[in-house]
C-alpha positions, 0 to 999 in steps of 0.5 A: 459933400459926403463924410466917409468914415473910415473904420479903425483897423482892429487891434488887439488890447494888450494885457494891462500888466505886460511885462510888468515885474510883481513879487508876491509873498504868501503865494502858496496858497489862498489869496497870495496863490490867486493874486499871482494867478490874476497878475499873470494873466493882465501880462505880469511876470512874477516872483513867488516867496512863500515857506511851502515849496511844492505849494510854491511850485503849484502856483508857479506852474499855473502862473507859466500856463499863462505865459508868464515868467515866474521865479519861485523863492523859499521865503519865510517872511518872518526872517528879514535876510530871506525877505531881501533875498527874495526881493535880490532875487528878483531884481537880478533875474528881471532887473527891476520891480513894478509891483509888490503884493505883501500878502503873507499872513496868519491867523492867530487868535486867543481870547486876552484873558488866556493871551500868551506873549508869544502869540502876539509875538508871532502875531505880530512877525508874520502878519506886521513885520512879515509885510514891514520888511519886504515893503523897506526892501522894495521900496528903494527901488520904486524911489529911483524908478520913480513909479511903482505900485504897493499892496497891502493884504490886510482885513476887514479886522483892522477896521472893526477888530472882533472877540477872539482875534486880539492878536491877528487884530492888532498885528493887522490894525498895525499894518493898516495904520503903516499902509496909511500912513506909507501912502501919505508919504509917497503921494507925488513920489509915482509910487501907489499904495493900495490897501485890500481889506477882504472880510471873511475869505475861504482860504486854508487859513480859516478852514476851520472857522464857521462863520454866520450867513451874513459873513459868508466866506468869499473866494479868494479869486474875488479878492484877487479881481479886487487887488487887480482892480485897484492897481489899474485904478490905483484906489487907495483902499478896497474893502469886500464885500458890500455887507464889510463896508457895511460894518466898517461905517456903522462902526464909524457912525456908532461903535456901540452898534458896530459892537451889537451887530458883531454880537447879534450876528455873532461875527468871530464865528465858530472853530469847528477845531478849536474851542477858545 
C-alpha cells in the first residue's frame, strides 16, 4: 500500500500582536519610540503618551506606516489626571487594552553628598510614580478581561546601582521591586508582567554620557526586540546585554566584586556636558 502525502496549503502567518491594543508612555523618542515601532509592526494598534508632541507625532507617522491605528496623547507622566486620561482615551477609541509599556523615564543623577531633595523628588515622579500611575489606571481593565500584558522599563541600575546615579537608581530599584512584587500578585489572574532591564542604551537620555567599551551603548531597537520577545513568551524579566547579566550575578555572588568591577571598568561613565 502506498501513503500519499498531501502538501499543506501555504498560509500566511499573521503578525503575532494582530489587532491588539498597547499604550506606550515615553513614546517620543528612544526606547519608548522603538517599542511602538516593533508593536506596530507584530500587528499592534497603539496609543502614544509622551510630553514632546511633534516627536509624538513622529512616531505616530511611523507606527501608520506599518499599518497600524495610532492615537497620539500629550502626557506628562508625572501628572496622575493626564496619565488616566491617556489611558481614557484609549479605551474610548479601541475599547479596550491588551498591552501597557510604561517606558517614560529620566536620567537624573548627583553625587549624595551634593544631593538635593528635589532631585530625588523629581526622580522619583517621573521614573516611579510616572510608571505606578499608569499601571493603577490599566490595571482594572486587564482584571475584567481577565488577560493582558504589563512592561515595565526599568535598568540594569536597579539590580547593581553605580556612583553617581543615587536618584535615577533609587527611583528604578523602586520600580523594580513594585514589578516584582505586582507579577506575584497577578500570577493566575492572565495578566503578564515583564521586567525589561537594558544596560546602557543609546538614547537622547544619555547623550552625554561616555561609557567604557565594556558597557557599550546598545540601540534602542535591540531593546525594543527584547520587549516583543518577552511579551510573546511572557518572560518575566530580561536583562541585556549578556556582559549586564554578567554583572548582575557577580553582584549576587560577591557584591564586593560587583563594586571592583564597577570601579575597575569605571561603569558610571564619563559626562562629557556635566562634570559631577
Amino acid at each position: 500500500m502506498r501513503w500519499i502525502l498531501s502538501q499543506p496549503e501555504a498560509t500566511i502567518s499573521q503578525p503575532p500582536l494582530l489587532d491588539k491594543i498597547a499604550i506606550v508612555t515615553g513614546a517620543s523618542s528612544g526606547i519608548g519610540r522603538a517599542v511602538a515601532v516593533e508593536l506596530a509592526r507584530a500587528g499592534a494598534h497603539v496609543a502614544l503618551g509622551a510630553r514632546n508632541v511633534p516627536a509624538l507625532q513622529a512616531t505616530a507617522e511611523a507606527v501608520k506606516a506599518l499599518g497600524r491605528e495610532t492615537l497620539v496623547i500629550p502626557t506628562d507622566v508625572t501628572q496622575v489626571a493626564q496619565v488616566n486620561y491617556l489611558v481614557a482615551e484609549t479605551l474610548g477609541r479601541w475599547g479596550r487594552v491588551d498591552i501597557l509599556v510604561a517606558n517614560a523615564g529620566d536620567y537624573i543623577r548627583a553625587r549624595i553628598v551634593d544631593l538635593q531633595i528635589a532631585d530625588m523628588e523629581r526622580s522619583l515622579a517621573v521614573n516611579f510614580y510616572g510608571s505606578l500611575y499608569a499601571i493603577l489606571a490599566v490595571l482594572p481593565h486587564l482584571q475584567q478581561q481577565h488577560s493582558g500584558h504589563i512592561v515595565v522599563v526599568s535598568t540594569m541600575d536597579s539590580k547593581k546601582g553605580l556612583p553617581l546615579d543615587a536618584p535615577y537608581v533609587a527611583a528604578k530599584f523602586a520600580l523594580t521591586g513594585f514589578a516584582e512584587v505586582l507579577r506575584q500578585e497577578l500570577h493566575g489572574t492572565g495578566i503578564s508582567v515583564s521586567t525589561i532591564l537594558p544596560g546602557r542604551v543609546d538614547t537622547p537620555m544619555i547623550a552625554t554620557l561616555r561609557v567604557p567599551w565594556v558597557s557599550a551603548k546598545i540601540s534602542a531597537e535591540a531593546v525594543a526586540r527584547a520587549t516583543l520577545r518577552a511579551i510573546r513568551l511572557r518572560q518575566p524579566e530580561v536583562i541585556l546585554p549578556p556582559q549586564a547579566s554578567l554583572l548582575h550575578y557577580l553582584n549576587v555572588l560577591s557584591p564586593h566584586m560587583g563594586d571592583w568591577a564597577a570601579r575597575f571598568f569605571h561603569l558610571e561613565g564619563w559626562d562629557s556636558k556635566v562634570e559631577l
